[in-house]
C-alpha positions, 0 to 999 in steps of 0.5 A: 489616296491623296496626300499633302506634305504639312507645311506650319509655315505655310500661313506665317509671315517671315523677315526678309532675312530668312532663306525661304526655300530652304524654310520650304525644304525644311517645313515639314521636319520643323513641324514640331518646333513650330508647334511649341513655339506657337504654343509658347506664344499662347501661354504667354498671351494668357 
């Protein structure tokens, strides 16, 4: 069965100044947390 490791930074633009391959390494158990900050980001939107 294939399988992709989730990646919510995959599509997102980051400053120069964060460290992408540990981003990258990362990713996945940041999952989370990018999803409530997106969230937040909504909600403050409406």
């Amino acid at each position: 069965v294939p399988a992709l490791v989730a990646d919510p930074f995959a599509e997102m633009k980051t400053a120069s100044r964060v460290n992408t391959d540990n981003l990258q390494k990362d990713a996945a158990s940041l999952m989370i947390a990018c999803g409530l900050a997106m969230r937040s980001l909504d909600d403050a939107t409406r």
